[in-house]
N, C-alpha and C positions, 0 to 999 in steps of 0.2 A: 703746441699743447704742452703744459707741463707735465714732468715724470711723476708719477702716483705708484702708490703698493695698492694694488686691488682686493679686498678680502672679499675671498669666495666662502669661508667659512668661519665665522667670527666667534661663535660658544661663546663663554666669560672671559673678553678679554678688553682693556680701556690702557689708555697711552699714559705713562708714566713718567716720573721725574724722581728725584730725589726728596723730593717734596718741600713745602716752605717754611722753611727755616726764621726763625725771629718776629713771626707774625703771633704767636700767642699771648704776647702782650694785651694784642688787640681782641683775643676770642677766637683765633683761628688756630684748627687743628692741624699738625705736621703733615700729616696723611704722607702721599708718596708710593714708593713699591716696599712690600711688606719684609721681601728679604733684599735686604740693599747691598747684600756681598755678591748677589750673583747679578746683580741689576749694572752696578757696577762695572765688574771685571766684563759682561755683556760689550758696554759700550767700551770698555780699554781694548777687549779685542776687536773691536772696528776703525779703531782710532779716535772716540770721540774723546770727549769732555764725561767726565764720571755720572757728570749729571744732567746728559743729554737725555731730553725724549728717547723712550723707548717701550716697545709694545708688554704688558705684563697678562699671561695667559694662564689662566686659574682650571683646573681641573679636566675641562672639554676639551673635544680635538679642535685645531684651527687650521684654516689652510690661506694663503696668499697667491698674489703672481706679482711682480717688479713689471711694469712698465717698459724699463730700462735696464740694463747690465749694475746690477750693484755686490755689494759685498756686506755678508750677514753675518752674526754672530748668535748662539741661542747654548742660553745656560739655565741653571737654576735645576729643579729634579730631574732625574731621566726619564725620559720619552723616546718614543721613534721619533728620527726626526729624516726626514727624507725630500730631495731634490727632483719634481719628476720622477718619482715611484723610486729611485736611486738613496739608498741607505748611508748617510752622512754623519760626519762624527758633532756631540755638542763640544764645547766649550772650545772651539776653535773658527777661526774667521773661515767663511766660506762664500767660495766668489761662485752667484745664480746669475744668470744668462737673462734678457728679457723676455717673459714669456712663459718661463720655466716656473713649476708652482711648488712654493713651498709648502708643506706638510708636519703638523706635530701630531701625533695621536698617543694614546698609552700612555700618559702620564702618571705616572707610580712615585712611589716609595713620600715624595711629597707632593705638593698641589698647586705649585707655582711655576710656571717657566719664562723665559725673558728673551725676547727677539730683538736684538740692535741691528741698526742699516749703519753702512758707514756714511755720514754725515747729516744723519737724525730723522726726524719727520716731521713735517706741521704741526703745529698743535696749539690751537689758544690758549692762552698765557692769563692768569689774574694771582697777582701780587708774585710775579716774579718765579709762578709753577705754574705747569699745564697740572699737577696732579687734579683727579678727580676730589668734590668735596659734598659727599651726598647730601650734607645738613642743608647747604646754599644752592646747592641743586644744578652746579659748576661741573660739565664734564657728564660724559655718559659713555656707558659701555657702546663697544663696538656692534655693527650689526653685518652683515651679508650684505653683500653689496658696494658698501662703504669705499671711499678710497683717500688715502693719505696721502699729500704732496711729499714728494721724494726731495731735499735739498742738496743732492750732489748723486752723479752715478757712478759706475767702475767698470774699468774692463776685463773681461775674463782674465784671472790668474790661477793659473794652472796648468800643467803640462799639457802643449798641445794633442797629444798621440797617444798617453797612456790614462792621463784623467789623474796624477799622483800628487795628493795632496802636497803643499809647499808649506805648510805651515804645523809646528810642531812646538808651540809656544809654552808649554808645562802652565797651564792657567792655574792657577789654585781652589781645586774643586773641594768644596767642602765635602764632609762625611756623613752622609745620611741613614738612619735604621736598611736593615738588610729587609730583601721586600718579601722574598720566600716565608721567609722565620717572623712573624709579628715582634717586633722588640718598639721599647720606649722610645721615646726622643727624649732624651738629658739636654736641659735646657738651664744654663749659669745664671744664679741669680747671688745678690749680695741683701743686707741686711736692711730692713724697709724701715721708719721711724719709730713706726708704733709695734717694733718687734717684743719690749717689754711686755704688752700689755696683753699679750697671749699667754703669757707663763709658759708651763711645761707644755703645751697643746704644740707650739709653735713648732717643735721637732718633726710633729707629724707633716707638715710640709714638705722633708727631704726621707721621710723614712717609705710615704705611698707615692703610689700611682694613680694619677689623676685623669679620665677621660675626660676627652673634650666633646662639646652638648653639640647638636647641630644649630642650633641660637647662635653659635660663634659668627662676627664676619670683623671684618678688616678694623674696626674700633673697640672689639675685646672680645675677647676669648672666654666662652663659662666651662668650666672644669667641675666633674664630680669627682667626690672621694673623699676619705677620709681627712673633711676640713677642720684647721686647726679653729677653737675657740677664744672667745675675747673673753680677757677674766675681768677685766678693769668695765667699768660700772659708770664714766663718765661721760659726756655725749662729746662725738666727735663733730669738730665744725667743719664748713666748707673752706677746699682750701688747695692751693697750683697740686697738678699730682703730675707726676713725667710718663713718659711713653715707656711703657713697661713695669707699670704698680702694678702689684699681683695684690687685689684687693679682697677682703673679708667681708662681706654683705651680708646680712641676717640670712641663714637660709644655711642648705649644702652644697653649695657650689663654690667656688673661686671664680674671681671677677680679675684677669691678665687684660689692662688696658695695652691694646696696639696704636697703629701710627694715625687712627683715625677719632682717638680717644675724644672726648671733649677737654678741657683744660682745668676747672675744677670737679671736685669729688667731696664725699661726706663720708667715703667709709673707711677707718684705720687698712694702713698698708703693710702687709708684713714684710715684704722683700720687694726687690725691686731688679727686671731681667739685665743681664748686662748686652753690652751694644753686640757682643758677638752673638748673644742668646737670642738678640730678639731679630735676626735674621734666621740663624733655624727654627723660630719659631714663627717666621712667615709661611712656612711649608710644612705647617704641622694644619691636621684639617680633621674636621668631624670624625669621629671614633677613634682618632689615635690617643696612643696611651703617652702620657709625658712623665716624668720623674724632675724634678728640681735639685738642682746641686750648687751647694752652700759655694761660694767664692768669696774672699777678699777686697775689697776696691781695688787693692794693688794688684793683686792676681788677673781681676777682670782688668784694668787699663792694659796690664803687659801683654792681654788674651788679644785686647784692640789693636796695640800699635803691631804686636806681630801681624794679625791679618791684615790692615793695612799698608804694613811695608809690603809683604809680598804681592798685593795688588800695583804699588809702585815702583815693584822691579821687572813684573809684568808690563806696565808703561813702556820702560826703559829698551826692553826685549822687542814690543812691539813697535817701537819709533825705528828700531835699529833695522829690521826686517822691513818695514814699510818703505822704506828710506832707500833698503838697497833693490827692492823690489818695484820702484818709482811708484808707489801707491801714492794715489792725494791723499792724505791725513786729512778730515776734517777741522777747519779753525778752530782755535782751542779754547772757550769761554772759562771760569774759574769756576770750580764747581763751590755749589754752596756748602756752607758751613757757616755755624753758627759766629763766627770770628771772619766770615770772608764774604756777606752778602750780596746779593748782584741788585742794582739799583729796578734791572725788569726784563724779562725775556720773553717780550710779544715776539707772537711769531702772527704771520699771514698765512 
């Protein structure tokens, strides 16, 4: 019988990838996991490939059991995250026993969290991602009961006698609003095409604070507040808009397309999130307050390759550890990137 993750308790959660890259040509949306920094670093502490399968769990408790001895990883907001009623730390690999049930509950400060196995999970494949794609009706949430094929398992690493974790990898956890104190989420945005055509209104973008509606879900985000106005007077056409236009639509609201956007749009875009924003802004959710902050192209790309390198020194840490801890690394696929495509990644 093959190895399986059994979900005892599923809430809002669907199997994830980085999502597919270079298909918008054809009308298809990126989709994917909404914060790709913690989705990420998720699967580099397990050893996978950056854009392995991997479980993405939205606000609800979840709980699992492994079949087999494997070795987890879970990042993204803080939660309890517990082993067998046993209190375990996130953002580091942890080796479950088979049998032993994993547990997330309490999910705070933001509304996303990200469970990696080391060496992935099944998951049907179309156009080279398992991500879910609601419009084509590809992919569905998880339910109770369910179970995933396990592609590789592990054996307990851990000190036999004391239980003392082995692993102390400094992952690079991002910074999220303090949960006590309600504060903003500061979210980097640079300058959108049709910044002109707001006049003076357009400051009001970085001077309020903007709630978000509960209408929001994984293809855009609506925001109240003090919205800036269009002064210009000529009709705007249909036309490519990227994953993270922070659009003006007649109305009081902001329209923040996410990773499930459709491809074109018809409403002037004032700013546009940068790649680091629009990972904290995967974890941003109904009623929290967000603030926008003015950035640079240049500022945002150096915001990008710094989180990226330290995700790649993270790699480097965890081969070194794995290696002398005779862990199997899972084989290492090329994660996608719009410069690095993978021909197709059916899985069985």
């Amino acid at each position: 019988m093959a190895d399986t993750l059994n979900i005892l308790r599923a809430g809002m959660t669907t199997v994830q990838d980085l999502g597919r890259f270079g298909r918008s040509r054809y009308g298809l949306p990126v989709n994917g996991a909404l914060d790709q920094h913690s989705a990420r670093v998720a699967n580099v502490l397990c050893g996978n490939a950056e854009g392995a399968p991997l479980l993405e769990i939205t606000a609800l408790d979840f709980s699992c059991t492994p079949s087999t001895d494997v070795l987890v990883a879970v990042t993204g907001a803080p939660a309890d995250l517990t082993v067998d009623g046993v209190v375990r730390p996130q953002w580091e690999p942890l080796s479950v026993r088979s049998g032993e049930t994993i547990g997330i509950s309490g999910i705070r400060s933001g509304i996303r969290v990200y469970l990696a196995v080391l060496g992935s999970v099944n998951a049907p494949s179309m156009q080279g991602s398992c991500a879910p794609d609601t419009i084509l009706g590809f992919g569905h949430r998880l339910r109770d009961g369910d179970e995933l094929g396990l592609r590789q398992h592990c054996p307990p690493v851990d000190h036999p006698e004391y239980r003392i974790p082995l692993f102390r990898l400094r992952a690079p956890v991002p910074r999220l609003p303090m949960t006590r104190i309600p504060s903003p989420w500061t979210i980097d945005v640079t300058d959108g095409p049709d910044l002109a055509e707001f006049g003076d209104t357009a400051d009001r973008l970085f001077g309020s604070e903007f709630t978000v509606s509960p209408q929001s879900n994984h293809i855009g985000l609506r925001m109240a507040g003090d919205v800036p106005r269009r002064v210009a007077t000529g009709e705007v056409l249909s036309r490519g808009v990227p994953v993270g236009a922070v659009e003006v639509p007649a109305g009081d609201e902001l329209l923040v397309l996410h990773r499930g956007r459709g491809v074109t749009a018809g409403y002037p875009v004032l700013a546009v999130v940068t790649a680091t924003g629009l990972s904290a802004l995967g974890q941003v959710g109904p009623g929290h307050s967000v603030r926008f902050r003015r950035r640079t192209v240049a500022e945002a790309v150096a915001a990008h390759r710094s989180q990226r390198s330290a995700v790649h020194a993270l790699q480097n840490r965890v081969r070194t550890v794995f290696d002398a801890l005779c862990i199997p690394r899972a084989p290492h696929a090329p994660s996608p990137s719009p410069r690095n495509l993978p021909a197709d990644r059916r899985t069985s």
